[in-house]
C-alpha positions, 0 to 999 in steps of 0.5 A: 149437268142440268140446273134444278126448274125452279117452282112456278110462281103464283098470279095474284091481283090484276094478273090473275084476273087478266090471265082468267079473263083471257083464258075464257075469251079464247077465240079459235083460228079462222080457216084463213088463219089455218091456211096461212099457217098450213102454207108457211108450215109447208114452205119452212118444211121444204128448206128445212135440212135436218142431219139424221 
């Protein structure tokens, strides 16, 4: 049987502030990035065997 999720805890003091800070700061993936991760998505794809 599956354990209880507990509560999440609460960010107070210089987390919360980091967290906020970061979270506006968000900095979209370059379309170089987009590539790479396109490429390495597309060759994991390739030696991937999944029992169906």
């Amino acid at each position: 049987m599956a354990k209880p999720i507990k509560e999440t805890p609460f960010l107070s003091g210089k987390d919360a502030k980091d967290f906020v800070k970061e979270n506006k700061e968000v900095v979209k993936a370059s379309e170089e990035e987009k590539k790479e991760i396109r490429a390495s998505y597309e060759a994991l794809k390739e030696i991937a065997q999944f029992a169906i």
